[in-house]
Structure formats: structure tokens, C-alpha cells
C-alpha positions as CSV (number, residue, x, y, z in Angstrom):
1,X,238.4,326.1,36.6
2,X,235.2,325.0,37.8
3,X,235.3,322.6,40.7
4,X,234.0,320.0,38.4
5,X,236.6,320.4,35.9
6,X,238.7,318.6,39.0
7,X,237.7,315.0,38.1
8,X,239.5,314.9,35.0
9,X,242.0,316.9,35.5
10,X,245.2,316.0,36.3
11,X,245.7,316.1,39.9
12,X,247.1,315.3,43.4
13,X,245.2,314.9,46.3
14,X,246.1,315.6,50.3
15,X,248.2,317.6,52.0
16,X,251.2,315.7,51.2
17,X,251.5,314.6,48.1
18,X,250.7,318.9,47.6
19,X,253.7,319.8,48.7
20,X,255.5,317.5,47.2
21,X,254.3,318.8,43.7
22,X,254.4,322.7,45.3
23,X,258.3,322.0,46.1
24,X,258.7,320.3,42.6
25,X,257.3,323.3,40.5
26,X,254.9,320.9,39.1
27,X,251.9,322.5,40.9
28,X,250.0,324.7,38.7
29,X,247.0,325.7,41.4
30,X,246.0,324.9,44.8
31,X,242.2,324.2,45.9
32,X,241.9,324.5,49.8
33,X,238.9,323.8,51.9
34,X,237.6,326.7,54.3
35,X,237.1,323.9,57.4
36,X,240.8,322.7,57.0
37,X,242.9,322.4,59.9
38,X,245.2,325.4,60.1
39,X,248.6,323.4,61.0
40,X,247.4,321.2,57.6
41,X,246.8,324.4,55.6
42,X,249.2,326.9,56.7
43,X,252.4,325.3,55.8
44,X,250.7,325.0,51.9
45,X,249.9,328.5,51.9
46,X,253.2,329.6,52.8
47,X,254.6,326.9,50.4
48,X,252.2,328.5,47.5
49,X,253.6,332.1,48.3
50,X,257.1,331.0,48.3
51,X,256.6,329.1,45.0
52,X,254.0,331.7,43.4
53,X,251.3,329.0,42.9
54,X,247.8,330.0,42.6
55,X,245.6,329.3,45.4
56,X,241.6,329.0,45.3
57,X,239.4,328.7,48.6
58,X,236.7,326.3,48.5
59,X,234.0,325.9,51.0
60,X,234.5,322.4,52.4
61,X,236.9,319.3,52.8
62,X,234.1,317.4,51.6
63,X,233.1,319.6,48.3
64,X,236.2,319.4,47.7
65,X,236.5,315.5,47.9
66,X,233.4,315.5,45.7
67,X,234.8,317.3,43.0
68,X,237.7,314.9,42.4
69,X,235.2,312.0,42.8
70,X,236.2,310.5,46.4
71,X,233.6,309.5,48.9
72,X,235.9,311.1,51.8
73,X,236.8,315.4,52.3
74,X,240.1,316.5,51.2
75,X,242.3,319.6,52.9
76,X,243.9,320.2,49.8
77,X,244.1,319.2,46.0
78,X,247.0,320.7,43.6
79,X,246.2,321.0,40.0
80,X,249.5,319.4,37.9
81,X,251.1,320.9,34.9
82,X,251.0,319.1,31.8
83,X,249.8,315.5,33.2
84,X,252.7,315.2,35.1
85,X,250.6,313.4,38.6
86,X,252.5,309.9,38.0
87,X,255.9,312.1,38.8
88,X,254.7,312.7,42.1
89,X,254.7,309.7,44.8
């Protein structure tokens, strides 16, 4: 999925509201910027391993926030399975 495909989709965005839908199986793929903190990132990686959840690199917090149509960067952004973001608070 193109980065731009991220605005519509449906989606979760920051670090915890990620794990949340990693731990829940509702997590379908993971988009994490390059220039993220490790101790943000590392625990979702090892999360996405554990869970077998795809996981795409992309080059910056704030690419990333752009693509989901935020004026601020983002760490992390899960894509959800079958519009299931209101499950996730």
C-alpha cells in the first residue's frame, strides 16, 4: 500500500494505540519511521514478530504524519483489519 493509501484507510496512529491493536490481532501492518526513537520502536517490532504483523520502514516521523493527514510526525501507524479502528481506545 502506497503511503498515500494511509489517509483513507482504516487506521491507528502512535505508539500506543499500535500496540493495543498489535496485542488485539486487529493489526494488519505496521508503518514505522526510520528517525523514531528506539525505546518507542523496539518494543513494536518485537510486538509485530511475536504477533506475525507485517512491518514497512518509512523514512520519517513526519512523512509518515503526512500520509495519514496530521500536521505533526508519527513513530508508528498500524493498518486495521476490516474497519475495526473504533475497537481500539
Amino acid at each position: 500500500m502506497p503511503l498515500d493509501d494511509l489517509k483513507q484507510a482504516s487506521r491507528v496512529i502512535g505508539a500506543k494505540q499500535v500496540k493495543k491493536a498489535i496485542t488485539r490481532g486487529i493489526a494488519s501492518k505496521v508503518f514505522i519511521a526510520c528517525d523514531a526513537e528506539p525505546h518507542v520502536v523496539e518494543p513494536i517490532k518485537q510486538l509485530c514478530q511475536q504477533h506475525q504483523v507485517e512491518i514497512e520502514m518509512v523514512t520519517s516521523k513526519k512523512a509518515l504524519g503526512e500520509a495519514c493527514g496530521i500536521d505533526v510526525g508519527s513513530a508508528t501507524v498500524a493498518l486495521l483489519d476490516n474497519n475495526m479502528g473504533k475497537e481500539v481506545q
